[in-house]
C-alpha positions in Angstrom: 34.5 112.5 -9.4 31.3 112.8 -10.8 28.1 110.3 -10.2 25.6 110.2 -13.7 22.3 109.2 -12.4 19.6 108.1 -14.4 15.7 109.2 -14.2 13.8 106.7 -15.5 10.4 108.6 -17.0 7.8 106.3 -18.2 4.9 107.3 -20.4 1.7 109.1 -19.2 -0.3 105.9 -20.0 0.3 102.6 -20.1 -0.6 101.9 -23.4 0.6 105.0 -25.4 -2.4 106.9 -25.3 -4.7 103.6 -26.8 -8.2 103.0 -25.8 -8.0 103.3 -21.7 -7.2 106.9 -22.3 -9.8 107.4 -25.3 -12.2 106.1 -23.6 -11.7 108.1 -20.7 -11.3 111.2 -22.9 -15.2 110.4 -24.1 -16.6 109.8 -20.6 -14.9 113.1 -19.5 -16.1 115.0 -22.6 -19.8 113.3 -22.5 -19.8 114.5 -18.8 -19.0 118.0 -20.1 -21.8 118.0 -22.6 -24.3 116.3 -19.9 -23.8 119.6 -17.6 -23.9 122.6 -20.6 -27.0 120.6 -21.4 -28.0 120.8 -17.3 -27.2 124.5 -17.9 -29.3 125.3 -20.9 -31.7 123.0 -18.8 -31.4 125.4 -15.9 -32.6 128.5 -17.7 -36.2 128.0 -17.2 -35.8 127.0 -13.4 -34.0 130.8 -13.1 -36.5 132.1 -15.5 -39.9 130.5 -13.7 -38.1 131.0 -9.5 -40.0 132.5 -7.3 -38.2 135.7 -5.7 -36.9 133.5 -2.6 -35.0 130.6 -4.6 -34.2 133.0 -7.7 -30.7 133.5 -6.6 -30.2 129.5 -5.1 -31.7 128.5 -8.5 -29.2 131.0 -10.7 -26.3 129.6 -8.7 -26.9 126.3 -9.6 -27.3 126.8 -13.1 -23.8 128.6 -13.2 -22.7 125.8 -11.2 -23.4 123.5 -14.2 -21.4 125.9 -16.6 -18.7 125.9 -14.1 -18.5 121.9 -14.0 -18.6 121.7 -17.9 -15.5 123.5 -17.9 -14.0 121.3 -15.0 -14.4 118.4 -17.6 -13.6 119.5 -20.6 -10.3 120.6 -18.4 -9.8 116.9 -17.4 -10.8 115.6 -20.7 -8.1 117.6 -22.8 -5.0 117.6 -20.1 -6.1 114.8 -17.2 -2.8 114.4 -16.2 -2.4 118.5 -15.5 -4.8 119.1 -13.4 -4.6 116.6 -10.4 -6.9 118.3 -8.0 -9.1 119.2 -10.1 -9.9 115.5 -10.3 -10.2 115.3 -6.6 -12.8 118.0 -6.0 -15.1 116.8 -9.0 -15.0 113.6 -7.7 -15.3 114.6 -4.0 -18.4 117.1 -5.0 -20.2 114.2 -6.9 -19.6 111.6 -4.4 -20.6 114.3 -1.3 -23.8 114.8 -3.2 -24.7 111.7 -3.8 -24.2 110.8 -0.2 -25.9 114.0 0.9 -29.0 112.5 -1.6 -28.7 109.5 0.1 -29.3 111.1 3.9 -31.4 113.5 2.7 -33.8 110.6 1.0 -35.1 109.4 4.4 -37.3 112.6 4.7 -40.2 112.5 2.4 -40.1 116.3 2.5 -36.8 117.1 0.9 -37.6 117.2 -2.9 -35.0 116.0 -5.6 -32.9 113.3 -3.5 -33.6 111.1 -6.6 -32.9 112.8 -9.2 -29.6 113.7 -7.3 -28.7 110.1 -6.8 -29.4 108.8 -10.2 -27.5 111.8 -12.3 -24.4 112.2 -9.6 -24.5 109.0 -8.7 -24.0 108.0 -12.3 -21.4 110.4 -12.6 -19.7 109.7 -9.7 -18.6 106.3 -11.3 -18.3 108.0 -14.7 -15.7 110.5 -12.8 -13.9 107.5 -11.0 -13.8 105.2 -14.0 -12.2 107.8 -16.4 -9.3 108.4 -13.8 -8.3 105.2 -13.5 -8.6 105.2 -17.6 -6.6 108.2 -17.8 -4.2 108.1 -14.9 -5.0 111.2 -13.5 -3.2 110.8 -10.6 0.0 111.0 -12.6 1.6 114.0 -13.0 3.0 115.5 -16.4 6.4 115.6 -17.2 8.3 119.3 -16.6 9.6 120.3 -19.4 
């Protein structure tokens, strides 16, 4: 005797790919374009380093190129690359509060400009998730 089960699939967005998920798809790909633009940004901060922060500032300038990738990555296929979503979003939100902490000693240079840009995009990254659905997976096939 045999049994037929049933799996019952349901779309990768609730509205057929409609304006939640474009939306989402320009947030993600506006975040991609923000951090090649950091990159190209970055040049003359590698350029103009002194020998002791050359290597810190090159990093983070790669580190830009690196993240523009991440979200072009979520922006074409946000459904097939779950934890990619989770580390973006944990590194911006761990910056952000690292900004905040850091922010109570007037010594420590940039904790605005930190909290403002990943701040921002720590929403940006939360809000086109929940647009997308990145939590759920793609179907096998």
């Amino acid at each position: 005797m045999t049994v037929a089960t049933t799996v019952e699939t349901r779309p990768a967005t609730t509205d057929g790919g409609g304006a939640r998920d474009r939306i989402g798809r320009v947030l993600l790909w506006l975040a991609a374009i923000g951090a090649v633009a950091a990159a190209l940004g970055a040049y003359g901060a590698v350029a103009d380093a002194e020998p002791a922060v050359k290597v810190v500032e090159t990093w983070r300038a790669y580190g830009f190129v690196v993240f523009a990738g991440l979200f072009a990555l979520l922006a074409v296929r946000p459904r097939g690359h779950r934890a990619v979503w989770a580390l973006v979003i944990f590194h911006k939100v761990a910056m952000t509060m690292t900004a905040l902490a850091y922010s109570r000693d007037a010594a420590i240079e940039g904790t605005g400009t930190v909290l403002v840009f990943d701040g921002a995009l720590s929403v940006l990254l939360v809000l086109a998730l929940v647009l997308r659905r990145g939590w759920v997976a793609e179907p096998r096939g």
